[in-house]
N, C-alpha and C positions, 0 to 999 in steps of 0.2 A: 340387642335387647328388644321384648316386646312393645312396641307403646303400647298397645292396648290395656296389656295387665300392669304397667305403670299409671295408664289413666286410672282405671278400673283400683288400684291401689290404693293413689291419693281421696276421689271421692267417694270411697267408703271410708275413709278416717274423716275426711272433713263434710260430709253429708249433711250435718246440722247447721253449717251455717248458709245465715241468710243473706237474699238478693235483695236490692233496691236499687231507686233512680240516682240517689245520692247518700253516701254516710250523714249521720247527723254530724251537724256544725260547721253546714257546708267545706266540706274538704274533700280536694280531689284529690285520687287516690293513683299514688307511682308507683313502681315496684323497681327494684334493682337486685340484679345477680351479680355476685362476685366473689371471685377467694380474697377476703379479707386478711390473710394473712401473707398474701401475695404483696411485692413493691407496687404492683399498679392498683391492687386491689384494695390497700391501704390509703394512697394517696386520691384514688377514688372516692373512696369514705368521705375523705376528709374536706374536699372539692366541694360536692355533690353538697353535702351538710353545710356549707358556705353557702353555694348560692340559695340553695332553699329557703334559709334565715334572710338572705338580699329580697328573696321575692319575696318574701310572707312579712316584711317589711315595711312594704306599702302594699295597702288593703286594696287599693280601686285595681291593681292592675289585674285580678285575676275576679275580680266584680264582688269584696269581700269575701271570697273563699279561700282556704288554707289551702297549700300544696304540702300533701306528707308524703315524702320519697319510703317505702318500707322496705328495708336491705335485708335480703339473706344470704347467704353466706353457703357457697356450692363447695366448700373447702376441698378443691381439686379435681374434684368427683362430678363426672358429667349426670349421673343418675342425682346425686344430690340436687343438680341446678334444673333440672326437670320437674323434679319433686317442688323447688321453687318456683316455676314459673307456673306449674298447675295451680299450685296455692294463692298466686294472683290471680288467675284467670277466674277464678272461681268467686273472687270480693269485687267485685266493680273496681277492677283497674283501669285505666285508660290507657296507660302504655308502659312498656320495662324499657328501663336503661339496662345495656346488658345483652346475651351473657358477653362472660370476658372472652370465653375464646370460642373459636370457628365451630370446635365440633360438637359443641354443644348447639351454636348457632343456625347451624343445617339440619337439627330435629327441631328445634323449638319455632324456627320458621314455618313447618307447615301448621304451626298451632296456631302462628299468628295469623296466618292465612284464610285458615277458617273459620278464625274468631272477630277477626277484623280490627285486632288490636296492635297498634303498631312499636316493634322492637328498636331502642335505641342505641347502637355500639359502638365503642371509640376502643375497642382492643380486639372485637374478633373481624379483621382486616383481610378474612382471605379473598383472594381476585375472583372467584368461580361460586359468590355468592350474589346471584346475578338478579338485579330488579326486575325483569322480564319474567322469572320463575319465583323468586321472594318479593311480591311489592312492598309489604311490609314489614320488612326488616332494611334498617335506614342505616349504613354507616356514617359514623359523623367524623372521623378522622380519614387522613389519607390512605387507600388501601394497598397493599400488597404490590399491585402492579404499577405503581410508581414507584415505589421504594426498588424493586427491581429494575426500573430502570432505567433506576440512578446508577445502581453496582454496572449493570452494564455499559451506560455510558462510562463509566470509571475504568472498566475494564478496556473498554475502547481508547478510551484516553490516554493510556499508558502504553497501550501497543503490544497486549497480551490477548493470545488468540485462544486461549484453554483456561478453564480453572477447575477445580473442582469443589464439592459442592458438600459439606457435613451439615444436616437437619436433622429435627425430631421428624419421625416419620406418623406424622398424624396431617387433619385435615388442611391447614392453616401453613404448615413451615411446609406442608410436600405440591400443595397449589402454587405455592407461590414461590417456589422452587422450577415449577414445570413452565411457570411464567418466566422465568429470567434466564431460561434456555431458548425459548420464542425470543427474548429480547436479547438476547445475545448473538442468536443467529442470524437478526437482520442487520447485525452490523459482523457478520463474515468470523464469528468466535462461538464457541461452542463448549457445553459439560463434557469436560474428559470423565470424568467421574462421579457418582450421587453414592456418597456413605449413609444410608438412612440408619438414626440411632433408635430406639422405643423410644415411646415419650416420655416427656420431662420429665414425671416422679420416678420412671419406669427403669430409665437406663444407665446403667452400671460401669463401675470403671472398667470391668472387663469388655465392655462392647465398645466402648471409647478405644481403649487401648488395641482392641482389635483394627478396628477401622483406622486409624491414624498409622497404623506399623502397615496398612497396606497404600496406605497413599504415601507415603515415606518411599516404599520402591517405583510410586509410578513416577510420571515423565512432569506434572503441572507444578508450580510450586505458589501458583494462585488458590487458596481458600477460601471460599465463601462459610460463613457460617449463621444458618439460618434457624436457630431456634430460641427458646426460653433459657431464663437464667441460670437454673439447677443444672442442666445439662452444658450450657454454653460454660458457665464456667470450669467445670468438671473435663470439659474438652481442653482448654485452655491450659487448666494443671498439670494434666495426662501429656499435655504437647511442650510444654515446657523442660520437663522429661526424657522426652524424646529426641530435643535438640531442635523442635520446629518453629521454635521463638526466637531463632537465631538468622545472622546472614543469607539472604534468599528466599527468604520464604518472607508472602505475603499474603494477612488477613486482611480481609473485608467482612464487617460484623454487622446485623442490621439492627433495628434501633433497641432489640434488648437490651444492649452492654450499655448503652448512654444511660437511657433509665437507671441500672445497678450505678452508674458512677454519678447521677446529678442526685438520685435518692440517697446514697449511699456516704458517710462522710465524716470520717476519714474511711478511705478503703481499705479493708485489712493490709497489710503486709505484703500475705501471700498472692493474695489478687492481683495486686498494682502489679508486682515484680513479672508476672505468667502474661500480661496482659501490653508489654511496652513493642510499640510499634503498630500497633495494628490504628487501622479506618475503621471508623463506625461512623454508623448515620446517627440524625438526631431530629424529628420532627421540627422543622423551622417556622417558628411565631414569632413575626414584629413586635420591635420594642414599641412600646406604647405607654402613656403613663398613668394608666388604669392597668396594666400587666406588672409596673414598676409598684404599684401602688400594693398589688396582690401578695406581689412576691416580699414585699418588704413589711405582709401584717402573716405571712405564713407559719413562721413559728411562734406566733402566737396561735395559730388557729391548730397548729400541729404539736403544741405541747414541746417542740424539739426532737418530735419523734422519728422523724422523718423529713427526707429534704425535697422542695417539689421539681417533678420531671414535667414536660411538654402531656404527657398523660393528663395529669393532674388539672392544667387548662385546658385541654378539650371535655375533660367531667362536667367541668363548672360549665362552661358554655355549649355543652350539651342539655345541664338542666335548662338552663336560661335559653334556648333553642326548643325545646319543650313550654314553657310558659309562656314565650310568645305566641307559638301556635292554640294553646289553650285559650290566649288571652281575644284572638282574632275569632276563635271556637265560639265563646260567649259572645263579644259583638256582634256576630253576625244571627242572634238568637238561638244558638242550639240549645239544648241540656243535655247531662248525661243522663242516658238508661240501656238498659240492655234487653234482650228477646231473645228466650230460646230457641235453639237451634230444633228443629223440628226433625232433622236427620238422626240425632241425638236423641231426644228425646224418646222415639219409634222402639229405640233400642234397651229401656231400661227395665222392660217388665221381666219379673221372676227369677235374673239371677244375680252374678255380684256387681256387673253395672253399672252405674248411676252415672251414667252421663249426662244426665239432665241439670246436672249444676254446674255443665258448663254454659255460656250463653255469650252471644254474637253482642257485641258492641254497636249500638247502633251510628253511632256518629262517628266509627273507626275511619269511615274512607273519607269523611269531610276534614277530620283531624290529620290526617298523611295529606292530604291537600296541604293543608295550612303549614305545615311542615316543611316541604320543598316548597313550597313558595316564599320562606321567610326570608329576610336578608337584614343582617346585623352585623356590630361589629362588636367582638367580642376579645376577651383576653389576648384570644389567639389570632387576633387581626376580624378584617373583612370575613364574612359569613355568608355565603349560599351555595347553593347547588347548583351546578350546571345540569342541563338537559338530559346529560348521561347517568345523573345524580351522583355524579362524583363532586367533591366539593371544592371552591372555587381556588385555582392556584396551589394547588399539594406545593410544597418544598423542602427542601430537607438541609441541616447543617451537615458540612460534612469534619471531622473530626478525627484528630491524629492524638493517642494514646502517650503520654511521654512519660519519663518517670517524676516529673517536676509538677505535674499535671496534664490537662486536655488543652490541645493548640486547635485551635481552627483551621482550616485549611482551606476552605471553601464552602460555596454550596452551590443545590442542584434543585433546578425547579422543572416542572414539565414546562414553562414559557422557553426561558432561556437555555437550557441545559445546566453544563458547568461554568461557573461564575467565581470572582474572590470578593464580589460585590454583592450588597443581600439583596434577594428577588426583587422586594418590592421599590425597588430602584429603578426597574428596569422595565415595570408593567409598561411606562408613559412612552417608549422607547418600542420601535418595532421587531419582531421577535428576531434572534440568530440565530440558529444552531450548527451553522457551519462549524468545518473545526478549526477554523483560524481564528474563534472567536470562546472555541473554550479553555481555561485556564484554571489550575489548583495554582496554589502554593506547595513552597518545599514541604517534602515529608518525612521525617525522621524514620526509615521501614528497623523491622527489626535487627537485631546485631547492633545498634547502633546508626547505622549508613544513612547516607543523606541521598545515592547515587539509587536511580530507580534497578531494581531488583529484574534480570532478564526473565524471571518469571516459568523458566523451566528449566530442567537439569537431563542428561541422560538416564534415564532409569535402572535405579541399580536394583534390577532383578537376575542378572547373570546370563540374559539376551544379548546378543551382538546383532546389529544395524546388518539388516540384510540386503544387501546392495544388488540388483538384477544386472545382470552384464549381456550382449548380445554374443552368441558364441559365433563369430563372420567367418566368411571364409571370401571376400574379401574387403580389401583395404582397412588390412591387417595390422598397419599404421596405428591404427585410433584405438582400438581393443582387439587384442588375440590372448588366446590361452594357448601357452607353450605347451607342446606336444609332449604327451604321455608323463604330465603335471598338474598341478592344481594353479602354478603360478599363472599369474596372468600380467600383464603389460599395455604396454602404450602410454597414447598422448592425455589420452582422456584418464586413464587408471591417474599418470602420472600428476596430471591437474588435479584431480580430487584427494589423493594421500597428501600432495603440498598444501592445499587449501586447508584441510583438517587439521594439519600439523599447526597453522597456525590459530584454529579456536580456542578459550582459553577454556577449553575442557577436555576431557579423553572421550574420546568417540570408539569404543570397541566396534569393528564391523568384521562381514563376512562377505566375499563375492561370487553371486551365485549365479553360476552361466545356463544361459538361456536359449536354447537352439538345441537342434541335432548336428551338428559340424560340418554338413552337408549342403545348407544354403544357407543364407540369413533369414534371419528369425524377421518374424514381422515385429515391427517398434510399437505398433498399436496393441498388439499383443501382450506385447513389454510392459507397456506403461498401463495396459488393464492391470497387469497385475499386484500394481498398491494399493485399489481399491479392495482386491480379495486375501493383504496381508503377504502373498508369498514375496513381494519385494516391497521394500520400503521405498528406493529409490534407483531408479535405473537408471543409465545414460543415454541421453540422447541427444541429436542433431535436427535443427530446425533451420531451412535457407534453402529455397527452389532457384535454381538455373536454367537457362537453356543452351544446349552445345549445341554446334554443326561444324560443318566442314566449312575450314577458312575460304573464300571465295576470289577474295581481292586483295594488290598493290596499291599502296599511295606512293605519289610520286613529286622530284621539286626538278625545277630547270633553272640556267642562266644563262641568260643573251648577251653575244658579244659582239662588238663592233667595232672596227678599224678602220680609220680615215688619214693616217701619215704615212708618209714616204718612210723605207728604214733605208738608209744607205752606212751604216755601220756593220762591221760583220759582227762586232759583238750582239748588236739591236737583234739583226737579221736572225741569233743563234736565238735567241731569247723568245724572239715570236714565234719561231719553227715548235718549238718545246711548247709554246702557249697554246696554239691552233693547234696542235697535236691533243693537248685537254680536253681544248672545246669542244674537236670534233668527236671525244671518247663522251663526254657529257651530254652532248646535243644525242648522238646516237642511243645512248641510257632513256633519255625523252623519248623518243620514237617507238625506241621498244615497249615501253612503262604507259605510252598511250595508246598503242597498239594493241596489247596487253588486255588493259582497265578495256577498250570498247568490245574484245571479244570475251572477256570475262563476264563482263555485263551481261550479254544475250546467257549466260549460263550459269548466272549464279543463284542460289537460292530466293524467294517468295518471304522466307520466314524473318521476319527482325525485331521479332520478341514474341511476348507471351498470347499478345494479342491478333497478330497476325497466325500462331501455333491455332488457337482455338477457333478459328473463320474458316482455317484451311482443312483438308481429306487426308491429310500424310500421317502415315504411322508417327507415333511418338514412343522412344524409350524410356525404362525408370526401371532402377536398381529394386531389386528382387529384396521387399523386408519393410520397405522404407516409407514414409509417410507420404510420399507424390502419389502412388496409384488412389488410394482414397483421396488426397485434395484434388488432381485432374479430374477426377470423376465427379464426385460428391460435390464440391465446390465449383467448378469450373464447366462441370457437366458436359464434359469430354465422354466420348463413348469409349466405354471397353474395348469395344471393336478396335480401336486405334491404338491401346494401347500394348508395346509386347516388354514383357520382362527381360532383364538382362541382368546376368549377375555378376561378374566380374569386369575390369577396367578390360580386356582382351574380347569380351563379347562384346561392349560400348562400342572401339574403334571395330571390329571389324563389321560393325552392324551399321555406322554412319558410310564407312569404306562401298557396302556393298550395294545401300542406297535399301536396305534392309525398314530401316528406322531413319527419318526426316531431320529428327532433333533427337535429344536427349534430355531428361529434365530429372535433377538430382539436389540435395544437398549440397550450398558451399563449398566444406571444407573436402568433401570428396570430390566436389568437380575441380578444387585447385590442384588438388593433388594428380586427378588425374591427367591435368592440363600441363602437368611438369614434367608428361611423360612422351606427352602425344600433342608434340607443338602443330601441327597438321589441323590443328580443332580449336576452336573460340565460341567465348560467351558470345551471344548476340543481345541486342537487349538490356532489359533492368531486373534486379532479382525482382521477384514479386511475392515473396512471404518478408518475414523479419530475419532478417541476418543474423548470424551469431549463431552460437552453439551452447546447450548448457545440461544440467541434470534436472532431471522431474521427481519434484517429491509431491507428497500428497497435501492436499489443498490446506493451506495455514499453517504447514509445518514450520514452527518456529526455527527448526535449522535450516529453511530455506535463506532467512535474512541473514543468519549467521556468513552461511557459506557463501553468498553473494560477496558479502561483506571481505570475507578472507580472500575470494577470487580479483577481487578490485585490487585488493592490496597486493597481490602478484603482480598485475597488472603493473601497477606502478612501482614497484621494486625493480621489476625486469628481468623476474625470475618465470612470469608467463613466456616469456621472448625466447627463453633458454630451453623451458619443454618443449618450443613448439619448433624451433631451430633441430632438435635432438633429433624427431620422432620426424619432422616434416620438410626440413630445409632439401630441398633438392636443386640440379643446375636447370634453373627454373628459364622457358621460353615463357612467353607474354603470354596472359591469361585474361589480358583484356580485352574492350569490344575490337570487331571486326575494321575498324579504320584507323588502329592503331597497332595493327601487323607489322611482326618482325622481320619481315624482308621487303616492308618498304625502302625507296632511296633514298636516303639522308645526305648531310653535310659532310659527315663522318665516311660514308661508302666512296668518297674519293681523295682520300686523305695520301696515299701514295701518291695521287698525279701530283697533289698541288706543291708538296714535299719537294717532287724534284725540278719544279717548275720555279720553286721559291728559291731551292740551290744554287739553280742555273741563272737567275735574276742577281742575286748575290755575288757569286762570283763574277760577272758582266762587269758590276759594279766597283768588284774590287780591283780589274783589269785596267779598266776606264782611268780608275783613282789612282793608282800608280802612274798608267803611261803618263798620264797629265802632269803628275807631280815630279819625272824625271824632266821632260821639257820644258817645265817650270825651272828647274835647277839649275839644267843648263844656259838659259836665258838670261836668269837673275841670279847668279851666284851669291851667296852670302857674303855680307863685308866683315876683314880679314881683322880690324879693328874691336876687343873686346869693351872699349867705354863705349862704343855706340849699338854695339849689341843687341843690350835689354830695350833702348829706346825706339831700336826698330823692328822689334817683333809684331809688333802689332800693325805695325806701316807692310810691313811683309806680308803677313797676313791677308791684308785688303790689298794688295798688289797680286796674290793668288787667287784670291776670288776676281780681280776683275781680268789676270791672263783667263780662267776658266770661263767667264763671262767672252769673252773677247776672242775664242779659239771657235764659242756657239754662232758670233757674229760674224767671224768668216768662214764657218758652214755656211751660213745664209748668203754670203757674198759670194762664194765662189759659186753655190749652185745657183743664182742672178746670173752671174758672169756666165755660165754654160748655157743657161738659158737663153741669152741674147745672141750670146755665140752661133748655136742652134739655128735663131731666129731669120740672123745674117746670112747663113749658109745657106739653108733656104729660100731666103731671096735672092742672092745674087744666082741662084743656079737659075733662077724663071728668069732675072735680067730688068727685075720692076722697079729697083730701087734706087732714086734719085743719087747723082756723084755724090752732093755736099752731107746730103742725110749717112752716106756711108764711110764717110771722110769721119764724122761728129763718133760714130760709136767706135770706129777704129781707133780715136783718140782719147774717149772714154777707156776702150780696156785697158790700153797700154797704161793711164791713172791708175788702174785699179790693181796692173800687176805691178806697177813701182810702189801702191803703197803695201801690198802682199808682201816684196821682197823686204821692206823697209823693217814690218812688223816682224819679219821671219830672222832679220838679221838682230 
């Protein structure tokens, strides 16, 4: 629309009236746009005409001048509220309350710009009506961009990473739409969808029904619903309809729907019923008992006509925010007059014209001063602006729809976030916003359910989930596609069809091989491609190793030592068998240290990742796979060092030939490979994150799902079983280098000690026999059965002390030989005294009468 021939329109119908510094009868002169037949436009009225009669009430506060508010009525029509605001600007107005909505508000803002006359709005809230480019245009309510970033926070809160988004698509629902996708993506969630409808008088059940039947087959089952009441409820009937009032599906409504339900009352029938489960916001004003006072003289002041919404107190204490700055206006000496515009004027000779009845306010930019500068407290609490000219502490109730009526659930402020405690509880308190500190209440969602809504479904468009699979050609274990078929297998296939089996939904998919069958595919390649839709979710492996060639034995020894005579031939058999051991174990040592020090002079430099990247030596890495970019790019390892290998046969014979230093791979492929090629060991610590799993694209809500189904394998012991099937092999050690399976153990001489233990044993049983026949014979059992029992025990200790006393004449007899000995010896030199050789001659012969005595 042109302005100009809308200027150009109005002051040729209103060209006769006249300017002056003030109306007579002293009264300053307000103007208000609204649809009067609108729920806010009504209770606007109503407000608005309240305070005006509070101010004009008492005479001194505006220096006995009258405040007359003059309302016209733009009944829906942005041309109509234009045509209103010309017609003020043109009477010595000082400022409009008004208009109601945005896009009216973004033309009539450069009027007020140029006129210096300041616009006042408590409903056109859009975010992108910015005081830097409008100075004079004031919102006095919270705008758009907290209201959005409350849904957001809500959306955060619940753990929903998509919603999607139905608005009227005009200035006001499509800004502040484009705001709550900015606020949703700083916390990692995003519009899956924007169903833009025509605006609110505009749009039809058919476009309603359009849009709703297409987000019915998409994937969100979060709805934001961002517009006016004609369409918001029309959406609501249409969805009702549909079946999207039901189980799973969750509304979020911005503060329209509250206003239809605090205005509104009783609410039709059909309303309530279209309408149960859903959040809506609710502009949040402390109780106060000047707000109790208001609310409780309302229907009188409303006839019954209407019930009042949080609208209704930002009117009133927007006029009343207007009179004060009037009132500070006149203390400080000003008056009102006004001065043509001389750019305007330049312009009115000779055709239709007449811009000269517009004129510049003189005291507009002293009055917008006084404006943001005011601080009160009014209906709706504490009153001012902060710096950004947003106004002090935005919050909002937040509200769950029942069919018994409205439940509270919480609220949300820009200090604290989410709360079940109201804001201004909380100002005196230093801010939170952590998330262990925000909190709703239960929520009734729709269907009935108390249990939060998972908030997406598979989309039933007649799409299958397109899975990327790597087409290898080796370690064919994990994914292979069976020859000259479409089937496909493994460990990995098998873990993800189990995991799906167990979501509590159907997952139609497809799997779509990725490679030419001639080497492996690169995985970065793979996993580009969910960003550009041709797979949704590939598989992959993530776990760096380092192989080499096993280097070294560990080794254990044991020291023996013998200090006794054996003069038994059992002992004698026993020892022979024993130093026969040692000398095989002692030998074991010699070899195993002999071994370890010339092993030493030749064994590898490399003992992990760290010593890999200091050193000059080739390194290997499977051809496909994400090492060659992390050596490189991360680790900034040269190319030059590095050579591809593609199969577990080119790995060994490349470490064999001294080809490649190490080897650096994924995990699960290097254990596998290590069950083959016991000859090779990890050195080292892995150096990325362990574990193996699937990549989907960033927030996909089946990523939790399927985490979640994998865990619960996990712990069934049905992961054990896949990975047993596809992976179990007769596995050599796969661990570090000093824990090699051909070190010496305890166990590597379990034959000697076997028969070293046998021949111990039997000695013992030889021993234990002969003793207990020459027991027998000595002490015969008595023949007598009454003395029997009495002397079994006497017999007993009678056998323990022959045993005893058979060890004591070992020791005496081998004395006795020893003196013997001793004797021989000296008589043969001739050194030894008669009487000395007389005493021991008479000693043995005691010791062999008490031998014969014992032996008889």
């Amino acid at each position: 629309m042109n302005l100009a021939w809308l200027l150009s329109f109005w002051i040729l119908c209103t060209s006769s009236f006249s300017q002056g510094a003030l109306s007579p009868g002293g009264t300053v002169n307000v103007g208000a746009i609204f649809t009067f037949s609108s729920i806010n436009g009504r209770v606007a009225k109503i407000a608005m005409k309240a305070a005006e009669d509070d101010i004009n009430s008492d005479p001194s506060l505006l220096g006995g001048r009258k405040l007359s508010i003059n309302m016209h009525d733009s009944n829906f029509s942005g041309f109509m509220g234009i045509i209103g605001a010309l017609q003020f600007l043109e009477t010595d107005t000082v400022a409009v309350i008004g208009p109601q909505t945005a896009v009216m508000a973004h033309v009539l803002s450069h009027l007020a710009n140029e006129l210096q006359v300041p616009f006042l709005s408590f409903t056109a809230l859009d975010p992108t009506l910015s005081p830097l480019q409008f100075p004079y245009f004031i919102q006095t309510a919270p705008n758009d961009l907290f209201q959005m970033t409350a849904i957001a926070d809500m959306v955060s809160y619940y753990g929903w990473s998509e919603v999607t988004v139905v608005f009227n698509d005009d200035d006001q629902n499509r800004n502040g739409i484009n705001v709550l996708g900015d606020k949703l993506a700083e916390r990692r969630c995003k519009v899956s969808y924007k169903a833009a409808l025509p605006p609110d008088t505009k749009a039809t059940r058919s476009d309603v029904q359009d849009e709703l039947a297409k987000i019915l087959r998409m994937e969100s089952r979060v709805i934001v619903l961002n517009t006016f009441k004609i369409t918001g409820l029309l959406v609501f009937d249409v969805a009702k309809g549909l079946g999207m009032m039901e189980n799973g599906f969750v509304w979020i409504v911005t503060s329209w729907l509250s206003t239809v339900i605090d205005s509104t009352s009783p609410l039709p029938a059909k309303i309530a019923n279209s309408i149960q489960g859903v959040l809506a916001l609710r502009p949040h004003t402390p109780d106060s008992k000047r707000k109790r006072d208001f609310v409780s003289h309302w229907n009188q002041l409303s006839n019954g006509s209407i019930g009042l919404n949080p609208y209704g107190l930002y009117a009133y204490d927007t006029v009343w925010l207007l009179a004060q700055a009037l009132k500070s206006f006149f203390d400080q000496g000003n008056t009102i007059s006004f001065t043509n515009d001389s750019r305007l004027g330049g312009m009115g000779g000779g055709g239709y014209l007449n811009l000269g009845a517009l004129s510049i306010f003189d005291g507009g930019s002293q009055l917008l001063k006084n404006i943001l500068q005011t601080s009160m407290t009014g209906l709706t609490g504490p009153f001012r602006f902060n710096p950004d000219r947003s106004i002090l502490h935005p919050s909002y109730d937040i509200i769950n729809v029942l069919e018994t009526g409205c439940q509270q659930v919480g609220y949300w402020s820009n200090y604290s976030g989410l709360s079940v405690v109201p804001p201004e509880t909380l100002y005196g308190k230093a801010a939170n916003r952590s998330s262990s500190s925000q909190h709703l209440q239960s929520v009734v969602w729709p269907g009935g359910k108390t249990a939060k809504p998972r908030g997406w479904v598979f989309p039933n468009n007649g799409k299958e989930l397109q899975i990327g699979i790597p087409d290898r050609v080796s370690y064919r274990d994990f994914v292979s596609i069976v020859n000259g078929t479409n089937v496909v297998q493994g460990y990995c296939i098998d873990v993800f069809l189990a995991a799906i089996k167990l979501l509590p939904y159907a997952v139609p998919h497809k799997f779509i091989p990725y490679g030419d069958g001639h080497k492996n595919p690169s995985y970065y390649d793979l996993v580009y491609k969910i960003t550009t839709g041709i797979a949704d979710r590939p598989i992959n492996f993530i776990h760096q190793t380092v192989v080499v060639r096993d280097p070294r034995f560990s080794f254990s020894t044991l020291f023996f030592s013998h200090r006794e005579n054996t003069v038994s031939t059992l002992g004698r058999l026993v020892l022979i068998i024993w130093l026969f051991v040692v000398l095989i174990i002692n030998s074991s040592y010699t070899a195993s240290l002999t071994s370890i020090l010339t092993v030493q002079q030749l064994s590898s430099t490399i003992k992990g990742i760290d010593s890999l990247i200091t050193s000059n030596v080739q390194i290997g890495f499977q051809v496909g796979s994400f090492a060659e970019n992390y050596l490189n790019e991360e680790l900034s390892i040269a190319k030059t060092r590095l050579v591809a290998l593609g199969t577990p046969e080119e790995y060994a014979d490349a470490l064999k030939n001294g080809t490649v230093a190490a080897v650096v791979d994924e995990r699960p492929y290097v254990d596998l490979f290590l069950s083959e090629h016991c000859e090779f060991s990890i050195i080292g610590q892995e150096f990325t994150r362990s574990g193996w799993g699937f990549a989907f694209p960033r927030d996909s809500p089946l990523a939790i799902d399927m985490s979640t189904a994998i865990l619960q394998l996990s712990e069934n012991g049905d992961l054990q079983k896949i990975h047993d099937k596809w992976l179990r092999r007769k596995l050599c050690s796969s661990q570090d280098i000093g824990s090699s399976a051909d070190q010496l153990q305890l166990q590597s001489f379990w034959g000697l000690f076997l028969i070293c233990g046998i021949a111990c044993s039997l000695a013992l049983l030889i021993y234990f026999c002969t003793t207990f026949h020459q027991f027998s014979r000595h002490f015969p059992e008595e023949s007598d059965p009454s003395v029997q029992s009495s002397s079994r025990s006497k017999r007993l200790q009678t056998f323990l002390s022959f045993a005893d006393d058979k060890v004591e004449q070992w020791k005496t007899s081998k004395s006795k030989r020893k003196r013997e000995d001793e004797l021989s010896n000296r008589s043969g030199e001739g050194t030894m005294p008669g009487n000395e050789s007389e005493r021991i001659q008479r000693n043995i012969s005691q010791e062999r009468q008490n031998g014969d005595t014992w032996l008889h």
